[in-house]
DOFIKOL-976790 format. One line per field, with one value per atom (N, C-alpha, C): x, y, z; residue in three letters; atom name. Coordinates in steps of 0.001 Angstrom, whole numbers, always signed. Layout:
N
u = c(X; ...);
v = c(Y; ...);
w = c(Z; ...);
code = c(ala; ...);
site = c(CA; ...);
//
This chain:
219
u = c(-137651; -137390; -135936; -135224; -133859; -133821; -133324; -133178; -131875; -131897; -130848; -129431; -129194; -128592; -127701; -128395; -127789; -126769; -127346; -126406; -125311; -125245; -123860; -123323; -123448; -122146; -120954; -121809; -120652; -119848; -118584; -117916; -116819; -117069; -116248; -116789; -118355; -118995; -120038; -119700; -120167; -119713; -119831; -118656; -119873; -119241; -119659; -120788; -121146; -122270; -123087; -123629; -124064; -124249; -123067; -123292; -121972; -122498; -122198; -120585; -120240; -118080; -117883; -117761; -117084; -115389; -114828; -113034; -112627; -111587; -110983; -109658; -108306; -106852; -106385; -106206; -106010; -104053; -103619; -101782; -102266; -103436; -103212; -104556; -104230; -105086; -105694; -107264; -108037; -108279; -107785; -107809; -109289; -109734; -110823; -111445; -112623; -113231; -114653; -114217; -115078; -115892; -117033; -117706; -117297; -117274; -116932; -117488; -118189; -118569; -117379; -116244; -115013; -115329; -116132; -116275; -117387; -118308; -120026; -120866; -120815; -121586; -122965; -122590; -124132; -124335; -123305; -122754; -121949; -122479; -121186; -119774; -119191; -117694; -117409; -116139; -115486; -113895; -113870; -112080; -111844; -110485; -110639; -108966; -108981; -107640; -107077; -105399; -104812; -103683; -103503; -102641; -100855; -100908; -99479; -99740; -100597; -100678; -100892; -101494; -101787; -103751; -104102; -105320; -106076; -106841; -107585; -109176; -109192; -110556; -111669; -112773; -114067; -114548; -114427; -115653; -116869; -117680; -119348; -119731; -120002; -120774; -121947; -122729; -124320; -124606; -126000; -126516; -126723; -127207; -127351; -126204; -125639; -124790; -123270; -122858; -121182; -121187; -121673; -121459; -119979; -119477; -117863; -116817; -115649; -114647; -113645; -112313; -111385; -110641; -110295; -109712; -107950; -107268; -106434; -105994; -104516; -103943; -104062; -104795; -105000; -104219; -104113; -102576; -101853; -100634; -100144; -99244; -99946; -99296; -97795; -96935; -95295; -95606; -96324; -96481; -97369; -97604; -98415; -99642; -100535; -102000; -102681; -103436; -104218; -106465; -106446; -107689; -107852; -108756; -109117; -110744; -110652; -111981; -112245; -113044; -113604; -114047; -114038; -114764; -113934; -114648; -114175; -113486; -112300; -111180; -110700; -111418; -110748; -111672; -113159; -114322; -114664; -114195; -114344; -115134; -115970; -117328; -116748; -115820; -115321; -114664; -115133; -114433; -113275; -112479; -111059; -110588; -110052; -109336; -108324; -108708; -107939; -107310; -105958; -106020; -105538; -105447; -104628; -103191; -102420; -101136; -101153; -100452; -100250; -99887; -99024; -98617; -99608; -100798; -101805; -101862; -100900; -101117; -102179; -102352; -103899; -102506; -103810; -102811; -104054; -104142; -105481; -104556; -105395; -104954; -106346; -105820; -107232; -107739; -108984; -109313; -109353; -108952; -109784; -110743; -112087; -112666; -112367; -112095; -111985; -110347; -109611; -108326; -107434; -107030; -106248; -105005; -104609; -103161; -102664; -101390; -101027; -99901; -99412; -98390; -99315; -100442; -100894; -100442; -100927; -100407; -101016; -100128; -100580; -101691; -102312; -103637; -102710; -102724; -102363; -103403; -103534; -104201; -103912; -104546; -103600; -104330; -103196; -103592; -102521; -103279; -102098; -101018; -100085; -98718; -98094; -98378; -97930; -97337; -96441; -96131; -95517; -95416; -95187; -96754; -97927; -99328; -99739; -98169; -98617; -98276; -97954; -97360; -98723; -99705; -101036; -101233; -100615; -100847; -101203; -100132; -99946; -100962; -101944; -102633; -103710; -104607; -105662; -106245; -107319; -108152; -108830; -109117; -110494; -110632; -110470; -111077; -111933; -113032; -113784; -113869; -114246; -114580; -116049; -116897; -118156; -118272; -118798; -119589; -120178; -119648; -120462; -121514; -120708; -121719; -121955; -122389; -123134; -123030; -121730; -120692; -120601; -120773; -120456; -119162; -117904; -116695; -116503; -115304; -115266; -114818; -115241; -114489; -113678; -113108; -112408; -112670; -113109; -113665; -112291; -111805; -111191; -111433; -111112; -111049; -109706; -109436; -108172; -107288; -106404; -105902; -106294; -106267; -106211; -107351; -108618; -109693; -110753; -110638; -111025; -111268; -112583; -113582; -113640; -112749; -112442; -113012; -113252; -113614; -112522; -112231; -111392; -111955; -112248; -113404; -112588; -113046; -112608; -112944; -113123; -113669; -112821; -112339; -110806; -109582; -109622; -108401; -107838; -108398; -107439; -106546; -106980; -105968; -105589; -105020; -104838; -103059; -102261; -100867; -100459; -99888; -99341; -98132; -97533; -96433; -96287; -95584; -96261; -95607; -94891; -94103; -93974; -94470; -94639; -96115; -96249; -96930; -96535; -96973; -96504; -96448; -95621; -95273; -96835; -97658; -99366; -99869; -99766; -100876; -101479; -100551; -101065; -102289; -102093; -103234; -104295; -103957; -105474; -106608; -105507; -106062; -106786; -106132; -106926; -108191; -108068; -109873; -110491; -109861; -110996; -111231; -110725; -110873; -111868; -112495; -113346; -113551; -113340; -113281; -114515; -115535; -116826; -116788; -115788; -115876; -114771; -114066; -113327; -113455; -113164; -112552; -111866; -110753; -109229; -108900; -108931; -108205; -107822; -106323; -105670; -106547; -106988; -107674; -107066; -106989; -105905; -105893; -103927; -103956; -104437; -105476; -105647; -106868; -107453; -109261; -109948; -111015; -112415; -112462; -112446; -113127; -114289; -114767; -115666; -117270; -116812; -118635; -118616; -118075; -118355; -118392; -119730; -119638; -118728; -118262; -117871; -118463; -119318; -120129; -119881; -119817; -119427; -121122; -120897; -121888; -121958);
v = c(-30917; -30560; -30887; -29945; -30090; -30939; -32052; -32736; -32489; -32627; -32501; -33135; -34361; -35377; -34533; -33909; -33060; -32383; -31236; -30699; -31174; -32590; -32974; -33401; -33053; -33708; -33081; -31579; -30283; -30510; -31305; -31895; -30884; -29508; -28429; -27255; -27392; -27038; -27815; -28788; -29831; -30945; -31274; -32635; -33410; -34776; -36114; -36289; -35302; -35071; -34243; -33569; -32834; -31570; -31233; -29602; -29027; -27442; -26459; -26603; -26481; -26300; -24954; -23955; -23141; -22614; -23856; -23774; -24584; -24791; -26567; -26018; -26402; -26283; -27766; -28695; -30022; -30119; -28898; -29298; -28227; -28212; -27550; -28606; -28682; -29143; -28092; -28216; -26831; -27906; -26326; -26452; -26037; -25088; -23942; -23159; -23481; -22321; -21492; -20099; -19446; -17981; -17738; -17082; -15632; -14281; -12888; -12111; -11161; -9703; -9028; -8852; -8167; -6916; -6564; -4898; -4828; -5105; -4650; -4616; -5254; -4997; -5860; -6633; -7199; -8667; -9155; -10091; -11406; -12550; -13358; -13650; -13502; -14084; -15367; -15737; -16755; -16921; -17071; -17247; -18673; -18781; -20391; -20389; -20984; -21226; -22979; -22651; -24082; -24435; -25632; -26472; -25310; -25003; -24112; -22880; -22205; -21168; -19757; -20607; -19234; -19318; -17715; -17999; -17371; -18084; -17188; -16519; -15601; -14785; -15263; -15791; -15726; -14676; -14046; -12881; -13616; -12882; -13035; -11475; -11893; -10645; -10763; -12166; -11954; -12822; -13000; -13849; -15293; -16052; -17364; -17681; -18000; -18447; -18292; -18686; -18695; -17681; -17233; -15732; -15923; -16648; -16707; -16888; -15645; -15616; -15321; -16279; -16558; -15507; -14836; -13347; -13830; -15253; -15634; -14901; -15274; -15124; -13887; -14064; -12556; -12415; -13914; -13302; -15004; -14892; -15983; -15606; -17010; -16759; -17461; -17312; -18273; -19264; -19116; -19756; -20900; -22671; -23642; -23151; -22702; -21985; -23414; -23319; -24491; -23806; -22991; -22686; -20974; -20269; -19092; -18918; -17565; -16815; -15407; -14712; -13876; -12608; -11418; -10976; -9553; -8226; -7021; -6676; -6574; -6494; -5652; -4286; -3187; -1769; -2216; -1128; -817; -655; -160; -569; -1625; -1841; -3112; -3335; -4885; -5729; -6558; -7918; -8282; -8502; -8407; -10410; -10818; -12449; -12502; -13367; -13697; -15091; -15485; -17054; -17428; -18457; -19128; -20343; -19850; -20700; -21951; -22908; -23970; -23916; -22900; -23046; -21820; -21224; -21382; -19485; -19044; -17099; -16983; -15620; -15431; -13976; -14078; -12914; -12112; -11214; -10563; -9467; -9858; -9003; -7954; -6730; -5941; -5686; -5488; -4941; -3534; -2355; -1458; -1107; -900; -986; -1618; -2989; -4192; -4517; -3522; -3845; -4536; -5806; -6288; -6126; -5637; -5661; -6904; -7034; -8537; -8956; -8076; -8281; -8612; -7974; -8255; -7951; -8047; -8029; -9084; -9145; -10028; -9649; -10511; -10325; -10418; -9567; -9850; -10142; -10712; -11652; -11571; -11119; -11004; -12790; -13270; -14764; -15115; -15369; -15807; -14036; -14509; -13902; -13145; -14000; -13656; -12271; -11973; -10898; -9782; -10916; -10652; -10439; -11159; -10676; -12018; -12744; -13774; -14744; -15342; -16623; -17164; -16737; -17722; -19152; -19192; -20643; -22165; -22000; -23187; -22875; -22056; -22070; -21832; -21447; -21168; -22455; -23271; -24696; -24114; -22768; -22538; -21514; -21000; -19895; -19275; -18163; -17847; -16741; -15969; -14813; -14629; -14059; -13382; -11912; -11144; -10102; -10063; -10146; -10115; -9073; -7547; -6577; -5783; -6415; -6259; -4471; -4146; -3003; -3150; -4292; -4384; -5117; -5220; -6052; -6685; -7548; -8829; -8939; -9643; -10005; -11576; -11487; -12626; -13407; -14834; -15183; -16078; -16515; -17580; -18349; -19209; -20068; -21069; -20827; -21108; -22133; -22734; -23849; -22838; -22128; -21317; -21511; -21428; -21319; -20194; -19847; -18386; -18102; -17652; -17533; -15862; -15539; -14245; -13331; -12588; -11786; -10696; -10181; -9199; -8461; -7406; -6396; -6129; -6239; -5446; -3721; -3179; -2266; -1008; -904; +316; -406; -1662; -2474; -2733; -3140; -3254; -4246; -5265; -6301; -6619; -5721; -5554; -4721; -5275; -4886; -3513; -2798; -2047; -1834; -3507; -3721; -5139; -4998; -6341; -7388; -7239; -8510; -9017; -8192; -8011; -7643; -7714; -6414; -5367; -4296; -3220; -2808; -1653; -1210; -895; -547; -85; -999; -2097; -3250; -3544; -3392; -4508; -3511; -1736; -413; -803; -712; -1187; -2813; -3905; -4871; -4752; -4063; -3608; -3092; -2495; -1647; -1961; -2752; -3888; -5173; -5536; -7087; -7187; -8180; -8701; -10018; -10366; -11730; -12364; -13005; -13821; -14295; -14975; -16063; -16322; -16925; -17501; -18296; -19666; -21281; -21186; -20556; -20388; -21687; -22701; -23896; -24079; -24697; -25081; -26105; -26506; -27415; -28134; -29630; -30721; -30512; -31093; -30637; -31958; -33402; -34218; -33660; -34603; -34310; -34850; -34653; -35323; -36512; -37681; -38854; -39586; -38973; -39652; -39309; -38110; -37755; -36542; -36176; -35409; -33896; -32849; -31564; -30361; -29743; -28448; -27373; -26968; -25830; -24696; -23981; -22288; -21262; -21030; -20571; -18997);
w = c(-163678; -162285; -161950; -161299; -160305; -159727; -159252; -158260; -157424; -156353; -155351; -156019; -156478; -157386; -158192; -158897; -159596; -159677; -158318; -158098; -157202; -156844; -156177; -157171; -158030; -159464; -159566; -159338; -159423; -158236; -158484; -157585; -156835; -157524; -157409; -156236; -156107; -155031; -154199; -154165; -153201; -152611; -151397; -151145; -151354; -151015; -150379; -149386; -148934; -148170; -148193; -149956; -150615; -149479; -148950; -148264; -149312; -149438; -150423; -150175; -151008; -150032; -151108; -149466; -149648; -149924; -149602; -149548; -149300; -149800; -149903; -150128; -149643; -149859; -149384; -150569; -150512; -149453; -149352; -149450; -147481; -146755; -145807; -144944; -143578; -142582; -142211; -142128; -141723; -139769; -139174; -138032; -137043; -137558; -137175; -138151; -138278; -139138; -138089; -138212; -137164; -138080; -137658; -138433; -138071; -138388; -138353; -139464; -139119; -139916; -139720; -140391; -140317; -140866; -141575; -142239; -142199; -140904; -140133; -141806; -142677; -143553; -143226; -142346; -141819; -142424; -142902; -143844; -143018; -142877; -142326; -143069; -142914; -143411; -142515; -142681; -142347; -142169; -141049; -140814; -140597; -141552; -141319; -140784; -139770; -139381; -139593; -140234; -140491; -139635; -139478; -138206; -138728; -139507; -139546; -138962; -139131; -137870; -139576; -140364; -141691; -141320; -141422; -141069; -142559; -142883; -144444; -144419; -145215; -145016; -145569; -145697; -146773; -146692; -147871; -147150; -148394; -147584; -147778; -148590; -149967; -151086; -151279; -150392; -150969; -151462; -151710; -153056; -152758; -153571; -153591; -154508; -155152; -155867; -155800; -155088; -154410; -153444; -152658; -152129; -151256; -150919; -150333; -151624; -151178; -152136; -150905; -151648; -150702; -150683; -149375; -149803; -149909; -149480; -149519; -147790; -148088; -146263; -145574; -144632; -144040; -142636; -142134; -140940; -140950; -139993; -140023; -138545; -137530; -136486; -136352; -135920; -136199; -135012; -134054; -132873; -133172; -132405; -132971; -131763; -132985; -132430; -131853; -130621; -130178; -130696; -130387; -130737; -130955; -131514; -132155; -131729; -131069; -130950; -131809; -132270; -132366; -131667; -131640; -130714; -130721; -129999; -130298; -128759; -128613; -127516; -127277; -128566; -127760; -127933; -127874; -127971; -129515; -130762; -131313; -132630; -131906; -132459; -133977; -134070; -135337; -134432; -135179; -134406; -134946; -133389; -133412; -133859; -133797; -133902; -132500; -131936; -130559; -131436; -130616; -130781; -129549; -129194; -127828; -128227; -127915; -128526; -127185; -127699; -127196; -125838; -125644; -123889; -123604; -123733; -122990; -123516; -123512; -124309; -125328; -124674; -125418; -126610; -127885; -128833; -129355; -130113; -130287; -131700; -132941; -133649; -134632; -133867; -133887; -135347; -135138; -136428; -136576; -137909; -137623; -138903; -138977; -139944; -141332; -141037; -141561; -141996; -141542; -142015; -140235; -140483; -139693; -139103; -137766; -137733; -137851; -138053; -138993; -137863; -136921; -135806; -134523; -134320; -133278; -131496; -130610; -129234; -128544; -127077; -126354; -125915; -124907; -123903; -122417; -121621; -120361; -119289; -118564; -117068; -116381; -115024; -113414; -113123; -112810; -112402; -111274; -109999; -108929; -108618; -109056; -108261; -109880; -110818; -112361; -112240; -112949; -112449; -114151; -114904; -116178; -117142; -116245; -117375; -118389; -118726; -119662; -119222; -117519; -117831; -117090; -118061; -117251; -117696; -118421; -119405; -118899; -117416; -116362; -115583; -115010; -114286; -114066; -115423; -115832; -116275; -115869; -116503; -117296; -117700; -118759; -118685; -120319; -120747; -121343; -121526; -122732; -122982; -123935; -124233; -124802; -123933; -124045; -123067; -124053; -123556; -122337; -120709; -119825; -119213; -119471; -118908; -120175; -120961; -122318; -122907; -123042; -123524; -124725; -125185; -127265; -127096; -126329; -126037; -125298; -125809; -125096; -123815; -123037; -121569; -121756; -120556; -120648; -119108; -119255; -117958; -117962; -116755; -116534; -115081; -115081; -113749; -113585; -112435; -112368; -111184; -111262; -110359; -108880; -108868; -107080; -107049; -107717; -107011; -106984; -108276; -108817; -109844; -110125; -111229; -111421; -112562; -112587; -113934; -113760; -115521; -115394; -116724; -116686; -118286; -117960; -118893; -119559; -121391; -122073; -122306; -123524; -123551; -123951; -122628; -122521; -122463; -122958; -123697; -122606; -121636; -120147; -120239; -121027; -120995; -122374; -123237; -124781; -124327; -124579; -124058; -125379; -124992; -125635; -126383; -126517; -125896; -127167; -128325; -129097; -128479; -127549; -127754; -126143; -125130; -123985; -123500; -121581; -121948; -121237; -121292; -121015; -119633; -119193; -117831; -117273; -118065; -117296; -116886; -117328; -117459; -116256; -115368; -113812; -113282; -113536; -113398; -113744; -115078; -116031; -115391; -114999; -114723; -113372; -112851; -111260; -111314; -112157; -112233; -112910; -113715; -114845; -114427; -113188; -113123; -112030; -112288; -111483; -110631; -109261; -109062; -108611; -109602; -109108; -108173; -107736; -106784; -106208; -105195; -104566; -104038; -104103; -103603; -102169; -102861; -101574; -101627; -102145; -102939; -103718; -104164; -104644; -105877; -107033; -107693; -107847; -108204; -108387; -109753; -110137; -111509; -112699; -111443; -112517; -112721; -113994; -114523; -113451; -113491; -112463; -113680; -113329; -114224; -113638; -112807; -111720; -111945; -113255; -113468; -112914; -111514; -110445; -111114; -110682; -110870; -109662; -110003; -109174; -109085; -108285; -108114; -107515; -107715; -106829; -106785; -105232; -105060; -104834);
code = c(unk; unk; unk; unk; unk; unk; unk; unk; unk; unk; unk; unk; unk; unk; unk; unk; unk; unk; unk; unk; unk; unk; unk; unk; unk; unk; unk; unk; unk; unk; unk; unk; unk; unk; unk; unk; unk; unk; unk; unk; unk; unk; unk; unk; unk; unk; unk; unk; unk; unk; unk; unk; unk; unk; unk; unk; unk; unk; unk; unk; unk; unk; unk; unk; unk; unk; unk; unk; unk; unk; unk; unk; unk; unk; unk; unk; unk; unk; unk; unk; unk; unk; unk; unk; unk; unk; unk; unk; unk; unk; unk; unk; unk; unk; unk; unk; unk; unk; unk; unk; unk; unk; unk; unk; unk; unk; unk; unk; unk; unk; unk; unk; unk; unk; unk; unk; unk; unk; unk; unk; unk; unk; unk; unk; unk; unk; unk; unk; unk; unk; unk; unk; unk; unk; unk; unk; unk; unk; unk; unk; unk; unk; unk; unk; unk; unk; unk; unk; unk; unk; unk; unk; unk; unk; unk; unk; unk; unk; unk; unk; unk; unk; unk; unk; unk; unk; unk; unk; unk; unk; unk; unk; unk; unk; unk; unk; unk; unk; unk; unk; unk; unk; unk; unk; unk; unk; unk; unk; unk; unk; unk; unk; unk; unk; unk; unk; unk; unk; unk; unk; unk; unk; unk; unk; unk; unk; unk; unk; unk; unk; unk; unk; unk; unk; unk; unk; unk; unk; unk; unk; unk; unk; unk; unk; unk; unk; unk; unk; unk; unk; unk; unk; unk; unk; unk; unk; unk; unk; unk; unk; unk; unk; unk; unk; unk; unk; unk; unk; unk; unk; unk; unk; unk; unk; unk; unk; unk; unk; unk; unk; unk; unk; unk; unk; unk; unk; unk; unk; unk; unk; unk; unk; unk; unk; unk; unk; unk; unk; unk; unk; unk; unk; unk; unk; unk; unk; unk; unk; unk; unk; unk; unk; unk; unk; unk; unk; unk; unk; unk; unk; unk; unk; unk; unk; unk; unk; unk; unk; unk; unk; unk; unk; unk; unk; unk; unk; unk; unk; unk; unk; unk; unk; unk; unk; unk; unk; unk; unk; unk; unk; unk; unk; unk; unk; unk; unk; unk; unk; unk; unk; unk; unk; unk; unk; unk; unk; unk; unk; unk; unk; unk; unk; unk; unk; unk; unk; unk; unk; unk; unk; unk; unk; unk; unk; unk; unk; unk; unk; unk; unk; unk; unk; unk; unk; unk; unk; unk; unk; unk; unk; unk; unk; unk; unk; unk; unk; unk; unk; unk; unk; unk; unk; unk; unk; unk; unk; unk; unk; unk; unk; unk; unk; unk; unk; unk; unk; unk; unk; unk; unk; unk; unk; unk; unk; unk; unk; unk; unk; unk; unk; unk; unk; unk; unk; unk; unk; unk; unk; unk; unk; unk; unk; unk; unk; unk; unk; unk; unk; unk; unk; unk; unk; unk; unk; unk; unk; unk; unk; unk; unk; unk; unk; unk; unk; unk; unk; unk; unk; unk; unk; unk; unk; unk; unk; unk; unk; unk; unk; unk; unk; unk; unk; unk; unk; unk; unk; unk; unk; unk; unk; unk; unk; unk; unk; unk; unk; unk; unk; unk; unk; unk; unk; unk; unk; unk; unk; unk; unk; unk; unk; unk; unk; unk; unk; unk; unk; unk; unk; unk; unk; unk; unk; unk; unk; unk; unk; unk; unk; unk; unk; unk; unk; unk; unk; unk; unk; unk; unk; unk; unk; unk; unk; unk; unk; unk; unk; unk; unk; unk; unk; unk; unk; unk; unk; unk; unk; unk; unk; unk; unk; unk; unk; unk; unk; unk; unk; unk; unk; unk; unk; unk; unk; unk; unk; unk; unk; unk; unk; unk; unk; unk; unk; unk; unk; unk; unk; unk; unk; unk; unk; unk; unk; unk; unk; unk; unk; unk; unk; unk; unk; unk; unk; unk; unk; unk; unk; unk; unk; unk; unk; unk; unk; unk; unk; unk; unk; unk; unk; unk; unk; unk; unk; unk; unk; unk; unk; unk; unk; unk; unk; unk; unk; unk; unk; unk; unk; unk; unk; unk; unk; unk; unk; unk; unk; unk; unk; unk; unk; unk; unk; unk; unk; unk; unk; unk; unk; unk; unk; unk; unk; unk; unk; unk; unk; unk; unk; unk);
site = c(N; CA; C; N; CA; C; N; CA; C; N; CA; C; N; CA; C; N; CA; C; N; CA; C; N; CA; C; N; CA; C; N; CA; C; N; CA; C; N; CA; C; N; CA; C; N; CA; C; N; CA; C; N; CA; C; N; CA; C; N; CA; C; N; CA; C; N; CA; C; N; CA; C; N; CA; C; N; CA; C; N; CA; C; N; CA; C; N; CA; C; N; CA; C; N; CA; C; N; CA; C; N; CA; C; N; CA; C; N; CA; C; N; CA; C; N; CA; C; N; CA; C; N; CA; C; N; CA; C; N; CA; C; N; CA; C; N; CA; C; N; CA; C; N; CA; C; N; CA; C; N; CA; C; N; CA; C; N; CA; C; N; CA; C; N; CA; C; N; CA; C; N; CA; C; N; CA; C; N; CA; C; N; CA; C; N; CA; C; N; CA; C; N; CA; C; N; CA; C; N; CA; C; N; CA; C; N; CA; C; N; CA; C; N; CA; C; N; CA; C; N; CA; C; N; CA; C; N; CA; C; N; CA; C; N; CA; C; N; CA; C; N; CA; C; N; CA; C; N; CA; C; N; CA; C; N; CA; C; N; CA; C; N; CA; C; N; CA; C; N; CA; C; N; CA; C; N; CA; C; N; CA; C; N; CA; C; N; CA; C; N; CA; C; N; CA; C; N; CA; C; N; CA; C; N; CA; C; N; CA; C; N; CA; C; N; CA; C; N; CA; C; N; CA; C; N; CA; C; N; CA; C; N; CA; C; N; CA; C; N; CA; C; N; CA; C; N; CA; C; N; CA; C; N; CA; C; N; CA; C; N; CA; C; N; CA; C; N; CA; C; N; CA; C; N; CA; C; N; CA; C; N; CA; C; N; CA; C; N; CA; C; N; CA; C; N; CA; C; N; CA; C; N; CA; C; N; CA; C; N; CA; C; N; CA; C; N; CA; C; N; CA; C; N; CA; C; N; CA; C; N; CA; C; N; CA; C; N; CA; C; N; CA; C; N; CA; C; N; CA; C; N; CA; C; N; CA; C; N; CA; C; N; CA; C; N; CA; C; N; CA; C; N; CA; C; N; CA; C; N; CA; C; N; CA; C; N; CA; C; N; CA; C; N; CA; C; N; CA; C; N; CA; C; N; CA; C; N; CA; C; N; CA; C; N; CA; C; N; CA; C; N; CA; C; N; CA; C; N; CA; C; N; CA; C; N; CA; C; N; CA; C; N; CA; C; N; CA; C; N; CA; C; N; CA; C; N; CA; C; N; CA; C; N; CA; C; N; CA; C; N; CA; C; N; CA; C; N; CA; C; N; CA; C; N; CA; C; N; CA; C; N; CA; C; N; CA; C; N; CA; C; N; CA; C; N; CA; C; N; CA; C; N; CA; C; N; CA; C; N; CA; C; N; CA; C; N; CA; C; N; CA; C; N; CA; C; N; CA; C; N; CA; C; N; CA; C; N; CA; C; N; CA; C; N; CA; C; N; CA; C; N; CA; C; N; CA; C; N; CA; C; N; CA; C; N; CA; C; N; CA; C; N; CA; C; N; CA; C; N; CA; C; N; CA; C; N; CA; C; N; CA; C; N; CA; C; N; CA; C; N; CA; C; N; CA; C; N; CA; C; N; CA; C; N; CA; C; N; CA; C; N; CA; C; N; CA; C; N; CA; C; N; CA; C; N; CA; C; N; CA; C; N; CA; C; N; CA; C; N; CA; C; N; CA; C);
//
């Protein structure tokens, strides 16, 4: 009989805490590893993002016996990335890679039937007065991306120092800039008829934390 024992010997696919190891790069800090069907084969893969801003592929072939093979570097942001989502940002049914850079920009580099753009574009946001699309960084407390009116793409919820619990629909790429390095002269159009505001405060939020326990509720 096999014993479990065993197979943690194979020190080459198993750590220290006899779970399977799929990828190991001893000379890189893994920052994020997030799951993706990048070519809809119905298959999980794996994106693993590292503190330098290089992100690498697993893809998933199947099977019991290694089914992740490292596809090696599949993008590399120049910017120091703070966190990475998943999710399809511009309708066309694959999931795209968002990341969020340190001063608070969202970036989105699309997929198209499993091949990645490697330049990517911004995400633009009507937030406050903003008037450029990206300088939400300072005034947004929280972001996410889920599917709200259940289209197959992503939305983008935020809530923000003013007092405003906002979605802004993907789908028809409303907030997918056209523009790699900007965003584009349309954007503020598109955001108008895609945005949505849940709620309104009409307060200012303080810019310390609650340490008091205390919840904030919007009704």
């Amino acid at each position: 009989m096999k014993h479990l024992s065993d197979d943690t010997k194979d020190t080459k696919r198993y750590n220290t805490e006899r779970g399977e190891r799929i990828f190991a790069d001893p000379n890189k800090v893994i920052r994020q590893s997030v799951p993706i069907d990048f070519n809809k084969d119905g298959l999980e893969d794996v994106v693993v993002l590292h503190e330098d801003g290089s992100i690498n592929l697993l893809k998933n072939y199947g099977g019991k016996s290694d089914p992740y093979v490292n596809m090696g570097l599949l993008l590399l942001v120049a910017d120091p990335v703070r966190t990475m989502y998943v999710g399809d940002v511009d309708g066309n049914g694959f999931d795209d890679i968002i990341v969020q850079l340190n001063n608070g920009q969202l970036r989105a580099y699309p997929n198209d039937k499993g091949i990645f753009d490697v330049d990517g574009y911004p995400l633009c946001i009507k937030i406050g007065n903003d008037a450029s699309g990206m300088d939400y960084g300072k005034n947004v407390r929280q972001s996410f991306f889920y599917d709200m009116d259940k289209d197959g793409s992503m939305d983008i919820v935020t809530n923000d120092i003013f007092g405003v619990v906002k979605i802004t629909y993907g789908g028809s790429s409303s907030y997918l800039s056209r523009d790699r390095v900007k965003c584009d002269a349309g954007w503020e159009k598109r955001i108008r008829e895609d945005q949505t505001i849940v709620t309104e405060v009409g307060v200012k939020l303080s810019d310390k934390p609650i340490r008091d326990g205390s919840l904030v509720h919007w009704k």
